[in-house]
C-alpha positions in Angstrom: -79.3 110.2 166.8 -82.1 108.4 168.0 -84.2 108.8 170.6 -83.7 106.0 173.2 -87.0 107.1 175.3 -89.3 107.7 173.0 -88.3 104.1 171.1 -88.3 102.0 174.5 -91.8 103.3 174.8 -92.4 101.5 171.9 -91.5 98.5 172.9 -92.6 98.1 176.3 -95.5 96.7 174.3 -95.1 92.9 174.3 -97.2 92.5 170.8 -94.9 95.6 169.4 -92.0 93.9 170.0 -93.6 90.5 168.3 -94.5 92.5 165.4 -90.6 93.6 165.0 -89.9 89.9 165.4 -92.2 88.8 162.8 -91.2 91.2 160.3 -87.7 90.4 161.0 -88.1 87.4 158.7 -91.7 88.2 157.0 -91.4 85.1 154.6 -91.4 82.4 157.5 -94.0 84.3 159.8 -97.1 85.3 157.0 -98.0 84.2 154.0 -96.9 85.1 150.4 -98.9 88.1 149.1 -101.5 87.5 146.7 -100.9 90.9 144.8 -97.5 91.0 144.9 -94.4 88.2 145.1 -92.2 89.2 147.6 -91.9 91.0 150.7 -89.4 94.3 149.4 -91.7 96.6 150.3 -93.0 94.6 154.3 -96.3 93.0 155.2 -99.6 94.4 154.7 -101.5 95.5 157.9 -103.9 92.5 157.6 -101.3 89.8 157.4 -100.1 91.3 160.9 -103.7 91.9 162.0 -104.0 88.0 161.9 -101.3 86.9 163.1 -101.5 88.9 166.4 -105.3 88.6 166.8 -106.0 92.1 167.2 -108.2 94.6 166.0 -107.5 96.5 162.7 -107.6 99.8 164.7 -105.6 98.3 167.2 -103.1 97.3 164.8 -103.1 100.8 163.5 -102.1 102.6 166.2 -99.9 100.0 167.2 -97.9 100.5 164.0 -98.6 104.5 164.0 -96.4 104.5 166.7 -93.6 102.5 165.4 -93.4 104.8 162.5 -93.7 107.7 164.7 -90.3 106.1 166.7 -89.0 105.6 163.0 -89.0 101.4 163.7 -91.0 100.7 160.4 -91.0 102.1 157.2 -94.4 102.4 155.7 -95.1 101.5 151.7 -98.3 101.9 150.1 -99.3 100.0 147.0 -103.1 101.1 146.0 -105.3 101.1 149.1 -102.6 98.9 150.8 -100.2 99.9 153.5 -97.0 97.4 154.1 -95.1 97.5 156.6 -91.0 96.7 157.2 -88.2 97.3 159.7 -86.2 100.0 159.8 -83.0 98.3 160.1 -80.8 101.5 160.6 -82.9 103.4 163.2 -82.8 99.6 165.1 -79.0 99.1 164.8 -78.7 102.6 165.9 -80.9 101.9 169.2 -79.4 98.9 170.2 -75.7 100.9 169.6 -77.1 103.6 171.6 -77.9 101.5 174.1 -74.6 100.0 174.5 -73.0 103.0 174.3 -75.1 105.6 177.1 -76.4 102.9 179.5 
């Protein structure tokens, strides 16, 4: 069960909610990865960085909490972190949501 406090938290932050947006269809919002061809595995931190024009530490904690609410599943390749919905922890808020409120 999710928790339908803890994730509207989350995204009572406008650029949180943009960030869920953008990784909803990563190919049209940032650009192809230079180490890797496709976005399986979500968007590294710096492709998001730029495109909400926001500290790295910012972006951080920003996506700390996401993962905390389980919203994005985190995947590191080397020193790199990508980032990517969690598309059953989403489908299960928004069912929630229609089905206690």
């Amino acid at each position: 069960m999710v928790n339908i406090v803890e994730i509207s938290k989350v995204l009572a932050n406008e650029t949180r909610v943009k960030i869920l947006q953008w990784l909803k269809k990563p190919a049209e919002n940032f650009p192809p990865h230079q180490d890797i061809d496709h976005f399986d595995d979500g968007v590294c931190v710096g492709y998001i960085q730029d495109k909400a024009g926001l500290s790295q530490s910012t972006i951080s904690t920003y996506l700390n909490s996401m993962q905390n609410a389980d919203l994005v599943i985190p995947t590191r390749h080397g020193k790199w972190t990508y980032y990517r919905r969690n598309e059953k922890v989403i489908e299960a808020y928004i069912k929630s949501i229609k089905e206690e409120l």
